[in-house]
C-alpha distance (Angstrom), angle and dihedral (degrees) to the residues before:
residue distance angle dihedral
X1 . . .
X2 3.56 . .
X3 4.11 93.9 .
X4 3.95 87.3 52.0
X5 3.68 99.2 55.7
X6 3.98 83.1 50.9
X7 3.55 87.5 51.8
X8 3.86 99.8 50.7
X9 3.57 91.9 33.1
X10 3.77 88.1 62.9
X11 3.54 104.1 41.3
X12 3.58 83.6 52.4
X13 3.46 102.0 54.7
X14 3.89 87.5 50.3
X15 3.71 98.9 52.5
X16 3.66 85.1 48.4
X17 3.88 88.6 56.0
X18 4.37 85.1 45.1
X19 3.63 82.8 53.4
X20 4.05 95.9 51.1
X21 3.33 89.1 44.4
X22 3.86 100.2 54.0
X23 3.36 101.6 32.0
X24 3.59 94.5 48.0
X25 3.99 85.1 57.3
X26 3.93 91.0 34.7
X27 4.33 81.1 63.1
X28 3.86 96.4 57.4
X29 3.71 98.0 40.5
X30 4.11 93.6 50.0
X31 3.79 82.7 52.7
X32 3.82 87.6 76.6
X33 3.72 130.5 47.3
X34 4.05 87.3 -153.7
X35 3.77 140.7 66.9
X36 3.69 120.2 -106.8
X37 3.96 110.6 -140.0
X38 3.89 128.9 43.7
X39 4.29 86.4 -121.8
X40 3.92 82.7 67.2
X41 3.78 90.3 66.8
X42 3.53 95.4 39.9
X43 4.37 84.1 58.2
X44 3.90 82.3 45.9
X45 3.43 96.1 64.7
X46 3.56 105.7 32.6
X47 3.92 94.0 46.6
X48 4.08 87.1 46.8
X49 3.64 88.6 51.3
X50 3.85 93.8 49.4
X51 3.91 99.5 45.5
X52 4.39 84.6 55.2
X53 3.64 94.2 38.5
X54 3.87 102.8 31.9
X55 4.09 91.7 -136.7
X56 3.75 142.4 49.2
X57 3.43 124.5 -107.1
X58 3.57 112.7 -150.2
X59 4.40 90.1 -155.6
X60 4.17 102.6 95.9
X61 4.17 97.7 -162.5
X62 3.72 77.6 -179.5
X63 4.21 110.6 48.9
X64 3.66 116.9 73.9
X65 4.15 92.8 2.3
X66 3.86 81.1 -62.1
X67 3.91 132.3 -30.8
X68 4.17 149.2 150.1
X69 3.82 113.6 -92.4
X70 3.49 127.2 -178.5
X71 3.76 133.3 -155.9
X72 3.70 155.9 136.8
X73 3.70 104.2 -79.9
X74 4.23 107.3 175.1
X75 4.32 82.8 104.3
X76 3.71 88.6 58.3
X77 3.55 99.4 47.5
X78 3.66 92.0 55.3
X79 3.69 91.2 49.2
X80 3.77 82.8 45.9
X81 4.16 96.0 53.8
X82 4.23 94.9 48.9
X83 4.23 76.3 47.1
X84 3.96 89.0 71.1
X85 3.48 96.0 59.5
X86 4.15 108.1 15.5
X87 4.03 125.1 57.6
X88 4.20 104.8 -96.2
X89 3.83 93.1 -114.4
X90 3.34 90.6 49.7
X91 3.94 95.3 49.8
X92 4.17 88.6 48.5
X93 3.71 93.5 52.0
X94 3.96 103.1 40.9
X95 3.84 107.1 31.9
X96 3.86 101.4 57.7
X97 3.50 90.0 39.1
X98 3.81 90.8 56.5
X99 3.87 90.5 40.9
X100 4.12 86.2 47.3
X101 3.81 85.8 47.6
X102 3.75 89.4 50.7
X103 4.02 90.1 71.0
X104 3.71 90.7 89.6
X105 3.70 94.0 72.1
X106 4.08 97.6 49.5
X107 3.81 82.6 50.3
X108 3.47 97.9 48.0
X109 3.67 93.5 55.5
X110 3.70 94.7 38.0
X111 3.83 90.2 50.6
X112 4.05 87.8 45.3
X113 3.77 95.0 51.7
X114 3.83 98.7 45.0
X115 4.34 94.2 44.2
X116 3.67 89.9 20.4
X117 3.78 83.5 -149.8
X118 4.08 121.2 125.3
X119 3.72 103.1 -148.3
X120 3.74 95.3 43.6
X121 3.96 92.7 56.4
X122 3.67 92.7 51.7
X123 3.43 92.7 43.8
X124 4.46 86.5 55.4
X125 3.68 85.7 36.5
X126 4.14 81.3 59.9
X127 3.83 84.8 45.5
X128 3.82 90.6 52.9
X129 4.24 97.9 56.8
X130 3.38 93.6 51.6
X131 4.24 109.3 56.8
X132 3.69 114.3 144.6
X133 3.60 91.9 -148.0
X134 3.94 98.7 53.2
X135 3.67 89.2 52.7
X136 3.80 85.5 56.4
X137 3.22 100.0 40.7
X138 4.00 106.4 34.8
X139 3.69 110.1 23.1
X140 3.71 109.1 111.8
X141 3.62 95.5 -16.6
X142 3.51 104.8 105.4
X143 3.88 86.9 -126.7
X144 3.99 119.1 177.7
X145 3.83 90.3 -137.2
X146 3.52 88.9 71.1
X147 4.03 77.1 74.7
X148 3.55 105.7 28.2
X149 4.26 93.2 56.4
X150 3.47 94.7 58.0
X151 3.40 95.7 45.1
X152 3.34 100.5 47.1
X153 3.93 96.8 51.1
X154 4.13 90.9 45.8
X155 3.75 86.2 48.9
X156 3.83 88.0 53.5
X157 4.04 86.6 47.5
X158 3.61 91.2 56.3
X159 4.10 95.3 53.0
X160 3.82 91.0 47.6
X161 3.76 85.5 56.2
X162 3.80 102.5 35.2
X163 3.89 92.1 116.0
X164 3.39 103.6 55.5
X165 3.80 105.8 62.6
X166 4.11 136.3 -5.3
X167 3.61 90.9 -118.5
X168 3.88 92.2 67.0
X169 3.85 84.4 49.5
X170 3.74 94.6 44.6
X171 3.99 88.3 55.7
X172 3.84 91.6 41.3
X173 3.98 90.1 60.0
X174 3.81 89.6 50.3
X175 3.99 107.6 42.1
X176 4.45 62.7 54.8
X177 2.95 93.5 64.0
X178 3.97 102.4 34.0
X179 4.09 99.7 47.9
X180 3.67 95.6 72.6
X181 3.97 91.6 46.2
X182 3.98 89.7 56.4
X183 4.27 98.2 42.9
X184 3.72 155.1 -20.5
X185 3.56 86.3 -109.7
X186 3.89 87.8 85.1
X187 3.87 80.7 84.7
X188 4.04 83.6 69.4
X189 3.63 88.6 66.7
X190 3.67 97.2 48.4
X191 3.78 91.3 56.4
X192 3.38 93.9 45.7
X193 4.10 89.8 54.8
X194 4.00 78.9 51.5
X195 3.46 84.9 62.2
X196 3.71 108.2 33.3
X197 4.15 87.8 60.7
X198 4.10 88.8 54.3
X199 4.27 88.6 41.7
X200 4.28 77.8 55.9
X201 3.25 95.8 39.5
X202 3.44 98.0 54.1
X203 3.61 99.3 44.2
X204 3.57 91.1 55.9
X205 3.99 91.2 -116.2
X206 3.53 122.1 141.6
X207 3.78 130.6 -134.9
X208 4.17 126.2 -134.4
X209 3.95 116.4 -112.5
X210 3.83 85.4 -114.5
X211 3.81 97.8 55.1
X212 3.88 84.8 53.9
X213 3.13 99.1 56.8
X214 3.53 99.6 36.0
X215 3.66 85.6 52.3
X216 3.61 101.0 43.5
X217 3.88 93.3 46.7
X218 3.83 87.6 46.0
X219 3.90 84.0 54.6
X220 3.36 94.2 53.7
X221 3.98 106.3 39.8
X222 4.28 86.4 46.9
X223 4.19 86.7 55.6
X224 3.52 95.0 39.3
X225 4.02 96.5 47.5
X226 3.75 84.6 45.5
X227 3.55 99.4 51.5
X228 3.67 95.6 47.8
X229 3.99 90.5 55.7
X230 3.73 90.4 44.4
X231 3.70 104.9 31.7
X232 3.81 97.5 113.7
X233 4.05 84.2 49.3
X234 3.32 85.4 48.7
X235 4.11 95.4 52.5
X236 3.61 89.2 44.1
X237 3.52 114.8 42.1
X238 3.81 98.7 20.8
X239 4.22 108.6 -174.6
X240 3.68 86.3 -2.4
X241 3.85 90.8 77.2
X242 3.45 82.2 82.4
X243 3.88 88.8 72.7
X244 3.82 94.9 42.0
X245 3.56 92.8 -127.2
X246 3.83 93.4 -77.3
X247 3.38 120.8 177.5
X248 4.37 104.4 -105.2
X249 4.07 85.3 -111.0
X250 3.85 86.5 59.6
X251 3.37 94.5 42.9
X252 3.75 100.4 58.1
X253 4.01 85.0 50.3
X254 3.71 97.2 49.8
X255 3.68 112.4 45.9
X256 3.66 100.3 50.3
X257 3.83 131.3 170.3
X258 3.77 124.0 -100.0
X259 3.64 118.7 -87.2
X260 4.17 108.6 -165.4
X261 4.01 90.6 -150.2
X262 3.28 92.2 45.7
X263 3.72 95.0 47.0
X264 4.26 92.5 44.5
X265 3.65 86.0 44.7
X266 4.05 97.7 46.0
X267 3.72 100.8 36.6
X268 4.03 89.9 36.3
X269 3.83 123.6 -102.4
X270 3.90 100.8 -122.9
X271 3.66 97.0 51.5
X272 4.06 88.2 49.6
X273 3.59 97.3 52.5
X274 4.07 98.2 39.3
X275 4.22 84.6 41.6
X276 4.04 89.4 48.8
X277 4.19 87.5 55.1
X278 3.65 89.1 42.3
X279 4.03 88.6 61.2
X280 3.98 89.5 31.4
X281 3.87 90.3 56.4
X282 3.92 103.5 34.6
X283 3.76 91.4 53.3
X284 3.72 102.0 38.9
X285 3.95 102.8 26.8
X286 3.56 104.0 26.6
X287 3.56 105.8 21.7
X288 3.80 100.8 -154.1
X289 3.80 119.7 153.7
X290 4.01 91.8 -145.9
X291 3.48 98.4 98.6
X292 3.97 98.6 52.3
X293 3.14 104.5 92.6
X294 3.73 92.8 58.3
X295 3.51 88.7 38.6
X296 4.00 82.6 55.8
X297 3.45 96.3 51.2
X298 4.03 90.6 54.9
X299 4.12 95.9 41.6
X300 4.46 81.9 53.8
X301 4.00 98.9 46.4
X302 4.13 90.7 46.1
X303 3.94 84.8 49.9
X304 3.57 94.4 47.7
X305 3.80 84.1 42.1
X306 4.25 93.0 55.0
X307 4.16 82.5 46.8
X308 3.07 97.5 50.3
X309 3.57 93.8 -131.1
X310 4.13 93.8 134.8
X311 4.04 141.0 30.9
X312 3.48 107.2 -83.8
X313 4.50 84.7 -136.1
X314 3.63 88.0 56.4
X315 3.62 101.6 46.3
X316 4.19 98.6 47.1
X317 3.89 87.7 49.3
X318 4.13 82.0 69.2
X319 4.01 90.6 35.5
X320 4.09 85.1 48.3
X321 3.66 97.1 55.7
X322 3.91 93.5 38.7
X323 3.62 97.9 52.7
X324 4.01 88.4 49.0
X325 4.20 87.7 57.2
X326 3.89 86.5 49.3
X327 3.34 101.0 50.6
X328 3.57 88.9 63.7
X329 3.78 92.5 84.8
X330 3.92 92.2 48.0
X331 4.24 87.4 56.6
X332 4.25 87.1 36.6
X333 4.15 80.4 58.7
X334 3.79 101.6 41.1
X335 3.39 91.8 45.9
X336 3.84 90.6 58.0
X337 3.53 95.7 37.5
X338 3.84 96.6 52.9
X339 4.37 93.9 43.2
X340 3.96 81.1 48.3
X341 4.33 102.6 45.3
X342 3.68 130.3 50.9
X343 3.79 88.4 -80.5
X344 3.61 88.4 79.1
X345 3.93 93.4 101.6
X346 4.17 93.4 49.8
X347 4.03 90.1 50.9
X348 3.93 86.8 114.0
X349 3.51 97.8 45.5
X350 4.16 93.3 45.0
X351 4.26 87.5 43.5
X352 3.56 91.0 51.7
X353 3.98 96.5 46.8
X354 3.96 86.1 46.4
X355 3.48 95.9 47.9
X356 4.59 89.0 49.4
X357 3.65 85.6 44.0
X358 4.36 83.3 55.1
X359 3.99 85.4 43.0
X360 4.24 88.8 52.6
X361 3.41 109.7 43.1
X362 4.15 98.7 23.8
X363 4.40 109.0 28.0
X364 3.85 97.9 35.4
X365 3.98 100.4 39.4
X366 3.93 80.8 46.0
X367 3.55 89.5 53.1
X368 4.04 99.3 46.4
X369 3.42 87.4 47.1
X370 3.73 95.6 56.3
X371 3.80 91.9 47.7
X372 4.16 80.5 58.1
X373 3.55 94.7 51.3
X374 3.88 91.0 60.1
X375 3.59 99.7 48.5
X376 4.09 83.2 55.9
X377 3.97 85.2 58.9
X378 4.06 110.5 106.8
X379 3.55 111.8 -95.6
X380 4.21 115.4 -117.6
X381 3.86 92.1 -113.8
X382 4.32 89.2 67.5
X383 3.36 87.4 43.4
X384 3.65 92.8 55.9
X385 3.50 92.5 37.6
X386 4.19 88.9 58.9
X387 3.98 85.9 44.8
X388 3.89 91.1 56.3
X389 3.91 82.2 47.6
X390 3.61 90.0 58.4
X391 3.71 96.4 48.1
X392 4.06 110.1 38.2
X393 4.18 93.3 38.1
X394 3.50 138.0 94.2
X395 4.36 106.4 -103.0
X396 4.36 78.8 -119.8
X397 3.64 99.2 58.5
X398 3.99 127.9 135.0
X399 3.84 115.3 -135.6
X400 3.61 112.0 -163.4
X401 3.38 117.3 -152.9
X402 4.04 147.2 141.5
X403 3.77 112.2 -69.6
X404 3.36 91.8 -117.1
X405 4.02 87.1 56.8
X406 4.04 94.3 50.9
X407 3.76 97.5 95.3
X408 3.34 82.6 47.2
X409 4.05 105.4 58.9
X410 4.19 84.1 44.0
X411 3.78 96.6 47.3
X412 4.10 93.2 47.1
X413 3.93 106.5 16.6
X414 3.72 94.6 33.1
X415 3.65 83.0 -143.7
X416 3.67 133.0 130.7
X417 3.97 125.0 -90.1
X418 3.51 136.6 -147.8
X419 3.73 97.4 -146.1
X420 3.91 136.3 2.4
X421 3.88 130.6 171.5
X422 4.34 92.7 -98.2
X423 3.96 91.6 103.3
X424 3.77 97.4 162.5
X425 3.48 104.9 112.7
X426 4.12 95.5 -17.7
X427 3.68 104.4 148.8
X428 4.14 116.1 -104.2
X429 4.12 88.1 -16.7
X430 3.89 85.5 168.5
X431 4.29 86.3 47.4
X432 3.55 90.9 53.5
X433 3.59 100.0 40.5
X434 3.76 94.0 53.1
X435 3.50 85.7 52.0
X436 4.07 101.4 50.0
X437 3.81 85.4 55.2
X438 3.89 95.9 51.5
X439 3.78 90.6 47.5
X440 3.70 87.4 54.6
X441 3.43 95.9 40.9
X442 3.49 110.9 34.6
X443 3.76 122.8 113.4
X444 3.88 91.0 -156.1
X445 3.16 119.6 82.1
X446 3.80 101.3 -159.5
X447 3.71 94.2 66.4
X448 3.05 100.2 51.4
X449 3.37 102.2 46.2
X450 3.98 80.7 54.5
X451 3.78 90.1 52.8
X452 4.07 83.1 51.4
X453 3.47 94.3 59.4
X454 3.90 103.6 38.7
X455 3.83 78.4 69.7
C-alpha cells in the first residue's frame, strides 16, 4: 500500500506540473486570434493541403513564383490528422503546445534514471516547463522543435536503457526511424554519438554489443533518411547545406556568437549552474559513464555554436532541456548532503529559497517572454488585408512582400511570393533579396517599377 500511494502521489504531482506548464502557455496563445511567426503559416498551408489531399507534394506553384522544396514532413502530418476533425488554427495553437508540454515526462524519467532519486526528477521536470527560451521560441509559432525536443531526449532515454528489455530497443529503432522525418537536426544526434564513443573511449569505459549496434544502425538509418530528403541539396550546395543557402545578409544575422548573459538568461541560470555540478561531480566524483551521451550532445551544439554552423536559438533550446536532466544529480546530492550535515534542520528554509530562485530566473522570464511572443503575432488588419488579396485578385498574382512575410501571402492570399525564408534550393535567394530591399528602398521610381515587373 505504501509503494502505491508513492506511485500516485508522484504521477500526480507531475501531471500537475504538465498541467502548469500547458496551461500557462495555453493562456498567452488564446490571448491572440493569430499566429506569431511567418513558419506558422508555412505549417498552415502545408498541413491544410495534406489533410484534403492525404500527401505532400514537395512542388510549391506558389513559393518563389513556383519551385521544388524538400523537407521533413512527419510534424505536418500530425498537424494535418487533428486538421480532419479540429478547425486549422485551432490544431496549430493546441497540439504543439501539448506536445511542448509533454517534455516534462521525458525529463522526469531521464532525471529519475540518471539520480535515481524521485523528488529530484520532479523538481528538473519543474525546471523543464518553465524555459525562457522555449517560450520565445515555440509559443504560438507553430515551431517544429516543439516535436523534435521531445523526441530527441526520449530517443536518448531509450539508448540508455537498451539493455534491459526489447521494448526499449524496439522504440530506440523507431524514434530511428522518426527523427530524420521531423528535422535536420537529427544530424545533432549523430555528432553527438561521434562524440559519446571518444567521451568512452577516453574514460576507459566500455560499451555493450547491443548499444553498438543500436548505435551504429541508428547512425546509419538517421544519415541515410536524411540524405534521401536532402539529396538534391546535397548535389547542389554540397558543404554549403550547412548554411541553408541563405542569402550573406541572413547569414550574418543567423549564426551569431555566444553571449554568456544571454545564454544564462535564455536557457535559465539555475538549471545551468546545478546541470554544470551534475557533469562536474558524475565525471570526477562518481565516475559513471551514464550521463555522456547528454553530455555529448551539449559538448557538439556549443561546437557547432563556436563554428557557426547552427542558430545560436536553436541550439540552447537542446542545451536548455539537457542541462535541466543533469541537474538532477546536483539536487539528488544536495538533497543527501543537507538530510546528512548540520543543515538538516534549515532544509525548509534552503528548499523554499531554491525553489523562488526556480520561480525568478525560470517561471517569470518564461512568462515575459510569452507575453513577447504574442505581440509578434500578425495583427487582424494584415490578415484582412491578405483575405481581400484572395478575393479581388487575379488566381496568378505576385505578392511582394518581406521574406519573413512569404509564408504568409501563400497561407492567406494563396498568391505567389517573391521571397520567403525556405532558401534551400530557392532560385537566386540572394538576387531576389537584394532586389525586395531596393524596391522598398529606392528613391527612383523607374527601377523599381522595373524590379516590379521582372517578377
Amino acid at each position: 500500500m505504501k509503494s502505491k500511494t508513492k506511485l500516485s502521489t508522484r504521477h500526480f504531482i507531475l501531471i500537475f506540473i504538465f498541467l502548469a506548464t500547458l496551461l500557462s502557455s495555453l493562456y498567452f496563445i488564446f490571448a491572440t486570434n493569430t499566429l506569431s511567426s511567418d513558419e506558422a503559416y508555412f505549417h498552415l498551408r502545408v498541413a491544410s493541403e495534406i489533410s484534403k489531399r492525404g500527401y505532400a507534394s514537395f512542388f510549391d506553384e506558389l513559393s518563389y513564383g513556383g519551385r521544388i522544396q524538400y523537407y521533413p514532413v512527419l510534424f505536418d502530418y500530425i498537424l494535418a490528422f487533428f486538421m480532419l476533425f479540429l478547425d486549422p488554427i485551432l490544431v496549430l495553437k493546441l497540439i504543439p503546445a501539448i506536445i511542448m508540454s509533454s517534455i516534462v515526462f521525458i525529463v522526469y524519467l531521464l532525471s529519475k534514471y540518471l539520480s535515481q532519486d524521485v523528488r529530484s526528477a520532479l523538481f528538473c521536470a519543474a525546471l523543464s516547463g518553465f524555459i525562457p527560451l522555449v517560450f520565445r521560441e515555440i509559443l504560438n509559432k507553430v515551431s517544429v522543435y516543439s516535436l523534435v525536443l521531445p523526441l530527441v531526449f526520449w530517443y536518448i532515454y531509450f539508448f540508455l536503457r537498451i539493455k534491459e528489455h526489447k521494448k526499449y530497443l524496439f522504440w530506440f529503432i523507431a524514434f530511428s526511424f522518426l527523427l530524420p522525418l521531423t528535422s535536420p537536426s537529427a544530424f545533432l544526434i549523430v555528432i553527438a554519438m561521434v562524440f559519446y564513443v571518444i567521451f568512452l573511449t577516453i574514460e576507459s569505459f566500455k560499451m555493450s554489443n547491443i548499444r553498438k549496434e543500436g548505435l551504429i544502425f541508428s547512425m546509419f538509418l538517421i544519415l541515410l533518411i536524411e540524405f534521401i530528403i536532402y539529396k538534391k541539396a546535397f548535389l547542389e550546395l554540397g558543404f554549403n547545406i550547412v548554411y541553408q543557402n541563405l542569402p550573406q545578409d541572413i547569414i550574418n544575422q543567423y549564426f551569431t556568437n555566444i553571449n554568456l548573459i544571454y545564454f544564462l538568461y535564455s536557457a535559465g541560470i539555475l538549471s545551468i549552474v546545478l546541470g554544470a555540478f551534475g557533469i562536474y561531480y558524475t565525471l570526477f566524483v562518481s565516475r559513471k559513464s551514464n550521463i555522456f551521451f547528454i553530455s555529448a550532445l551539449i559538448l557538439s551544439i556549443f561546437l557547432l555554436l563556436i563554428l557557426k554552423l547552427i542558430n545560436i536559438n536553436s541550439g540552447l533550446l537542446f542545451v536548455g532541456i539537457s542541462f535541466c536532466i543533469l541537474s538532477s544529480i546536483s539536487v539528488a546530492y544536495f538533497i543527501v548532503y543537507i538530510e546528512k550535515s548540520k543543515f538538516a534542520k534549515f532544509k525548509r528554509p534552503i528548499f523554499i529559497l531554491i525553489f523562488a530562485i526556480f520561480i525568478f530566473t525560470g517561471v517569470l522570464p518564461s512568462l515575459n517572454e510569452a507575453k513577447t511572443a504574442v505581440k509578434q503575432s500578425y495583427d487582424l488588419n494584415t490578415i484582412e488585408a491578405l483575405e481581400w488579396i484572395l478575393n479581388n485578385t487575379p488566381e496568378n498574382s505576385t505578392i511582394l512582400a518581406a521574406p519573413e512575410e512569404g509564408h504568409l501571402v501563400t497561407a492567406v492570399a494563396k498568391r505567389r511570393n517573391v521571397i520567403d525564408t525556405n532558401y534551400i534550393l530557392a532560385p537566386n535567394p540572394q538576387a531576389r533579396l537584394s532586389d525586395v530591399k531596393i524596391i522598398y528602398e529606392t528613391w527612383i521610381r523607374s527601377r523599381a517599377l522595373n524590379l516590379l515587373g521582372k517578377y
